[in-house]
N, C-alpha and C positions, 0 to 999 in steps of 0.2 A: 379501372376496377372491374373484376371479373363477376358475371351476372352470379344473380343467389343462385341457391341448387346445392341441391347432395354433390358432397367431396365428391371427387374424382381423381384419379390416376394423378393428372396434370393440373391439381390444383398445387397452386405453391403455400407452403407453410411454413417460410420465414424458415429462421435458422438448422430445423430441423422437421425438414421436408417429411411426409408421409409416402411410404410406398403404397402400389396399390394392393397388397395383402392391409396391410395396415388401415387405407381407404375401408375393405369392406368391413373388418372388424369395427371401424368406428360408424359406422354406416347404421350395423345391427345396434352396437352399442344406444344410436341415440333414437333410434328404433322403437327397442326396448325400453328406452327413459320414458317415450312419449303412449307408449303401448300402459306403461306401469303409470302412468304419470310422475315419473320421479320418486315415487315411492317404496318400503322396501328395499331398499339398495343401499349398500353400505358410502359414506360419504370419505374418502379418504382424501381429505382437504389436507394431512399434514406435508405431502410433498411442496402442493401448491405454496403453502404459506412459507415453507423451508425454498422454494426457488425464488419471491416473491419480499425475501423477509417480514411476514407479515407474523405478529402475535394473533391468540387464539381471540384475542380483543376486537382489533381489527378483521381478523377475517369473520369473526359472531354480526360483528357491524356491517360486512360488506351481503355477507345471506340472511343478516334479521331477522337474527334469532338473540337470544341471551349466550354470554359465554360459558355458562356452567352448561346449557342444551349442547353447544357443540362438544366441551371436551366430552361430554357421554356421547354424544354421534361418532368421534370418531374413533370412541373405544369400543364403539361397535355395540352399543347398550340402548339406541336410542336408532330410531331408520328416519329417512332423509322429508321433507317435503317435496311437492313440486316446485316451490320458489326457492329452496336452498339448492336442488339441486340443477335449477337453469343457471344460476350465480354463479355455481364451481362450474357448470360446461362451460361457461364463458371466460372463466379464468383461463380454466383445461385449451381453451380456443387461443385466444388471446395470447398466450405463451407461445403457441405454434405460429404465431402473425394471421390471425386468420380471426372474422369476424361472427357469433352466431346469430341467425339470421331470425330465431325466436320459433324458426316452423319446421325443426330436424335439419338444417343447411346451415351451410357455411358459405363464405365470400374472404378474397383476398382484404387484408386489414389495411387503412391508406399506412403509408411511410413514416416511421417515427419520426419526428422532428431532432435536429443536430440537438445533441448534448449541450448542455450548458456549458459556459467560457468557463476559466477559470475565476477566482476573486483576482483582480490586477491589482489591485488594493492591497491585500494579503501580499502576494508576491514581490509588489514594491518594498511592503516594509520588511521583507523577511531579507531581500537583498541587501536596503540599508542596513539593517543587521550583520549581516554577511562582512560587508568593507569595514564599518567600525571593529565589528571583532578583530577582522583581520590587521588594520592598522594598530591595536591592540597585542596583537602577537608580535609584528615584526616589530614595535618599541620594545618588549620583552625579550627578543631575539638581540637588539642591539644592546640592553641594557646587561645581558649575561655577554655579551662579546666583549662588554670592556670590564666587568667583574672578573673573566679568567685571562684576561692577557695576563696578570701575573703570574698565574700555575703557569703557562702556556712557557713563561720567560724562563721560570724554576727548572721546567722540565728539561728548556731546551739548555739553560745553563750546567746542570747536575754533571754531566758525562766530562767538561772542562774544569770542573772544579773537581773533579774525583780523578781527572788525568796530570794535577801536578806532581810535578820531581823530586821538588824542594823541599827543603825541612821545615815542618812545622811544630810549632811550639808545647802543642798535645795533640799527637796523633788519633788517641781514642776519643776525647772529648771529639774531633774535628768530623772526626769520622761518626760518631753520633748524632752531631749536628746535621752532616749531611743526609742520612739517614729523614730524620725528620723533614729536611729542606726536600726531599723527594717525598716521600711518602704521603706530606701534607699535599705537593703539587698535586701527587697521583687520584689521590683520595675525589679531588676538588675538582679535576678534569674529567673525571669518570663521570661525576656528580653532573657537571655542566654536559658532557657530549649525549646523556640520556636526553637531561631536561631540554637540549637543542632541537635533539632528533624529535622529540612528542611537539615540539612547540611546532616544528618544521611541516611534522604529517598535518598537524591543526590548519598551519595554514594553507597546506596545498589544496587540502576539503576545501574549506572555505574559499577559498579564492575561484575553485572546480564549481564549485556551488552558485557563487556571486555570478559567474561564467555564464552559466544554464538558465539563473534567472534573469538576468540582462537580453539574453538571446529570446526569452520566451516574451517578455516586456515589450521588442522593438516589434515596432511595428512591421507588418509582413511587405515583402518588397511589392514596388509600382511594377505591374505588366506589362 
């Protein structure tokens, strides 16, 4: 941890480092705070809250004040305390990884702690989810494979039965018939090659899906 003391050149601030132009402006700036006591200066808390997601609730809460006193501060109707306005430097700091020291200084911030795991819970049962659906589809998948084996035989028969020589007993009647005897195929394998292909894409997600959460579930390998 690097001693207190006014910023410096080579102080580090976390994601977004200060230059040392930027050093001396904050320098004056808290300067100026402690010169004003905080006072008279305009509070423009809504970056903070908007980086922070904080409502005007919570951030009223965190400088203690009421929230109807902040949204007039920071429409610029109402000027700062010196306790609302050590609150927002320490947000203003604390964004930067850098801690305020309470006497015009800053110090490096300790290391955030790893992010939380995910719920394994959740992800378990979203997986289970996953395979049921999927086994779900692929019965669906089989159950339209043997619905259109017939089109499938219609289709494939149509071109043999519309290629005899022979005489038949009514030509137009026959040839009507066959008409239908295709068109019905037609109609009913267009119908099933759509419903296949969605059923197909569902299950590849799925399965892609089941995939990712199984990999995220196993345990990380031994060293």
């Amino acid at each position: 941890m690097a001693p207190k003391g006014k910023l410096t050149g080579n102080a580090k601030a976390g994601p977004a480092a200060l230059n040392s132009f930027e050093v001396n402006i904050f320098n004056l700036f808290t300067s100026k705070l402690f010169s004003f006591g905080f006072s008279h200066l305009p509070m423009d808390t809504l970056p903070l809250r908007t980086q922070f997601g904080l409502t005007q609730e919570m951030m009223a809460e965190w400088l203690g004040v009421a929230r109807s006193s902040l949204a007039l501060t920071e429409r610029g109707y109402q000027s700062t305390t010196a306790g609302t306005g050590e609150q927002t430097l320490r947000l203003q700091l604390a964004a930067q990884g850098l801690v305020y020291d309470g006497a015009g200084g800053s110090f490096s911030a300790p290391a955030a702690p790893p992010e939380p795991l995910p719920d394994a819970g959740e992800l378990g049962y979203r997986l289970r989810q996953c395979r049921a659906q999927a086994q779900g589809i692929a019965l669906k998948l089989e159950v339209l494979r043997r619905r259109t084996a017939p089109h499938e035989a219609r289709w494939a028969a149509a071109p043999a039965l519309r290629a005899y020589p022979g005489p038949v007993a009514d030509p137009e009647q026959e040839a009507n018939w066959l008409t239908v005897f295709e068109l019905e195929a037609k109609h009913q394998l267009r119908k099933a090659a759509t419903e296949r292909q969605l059923l197909e894409a569902r299950l590849a997600g799925l399965e892609r899906e089941a995939e990712l959460l199984a990999n995220m579930l196993a345990p990380p390998p031994i060293p």
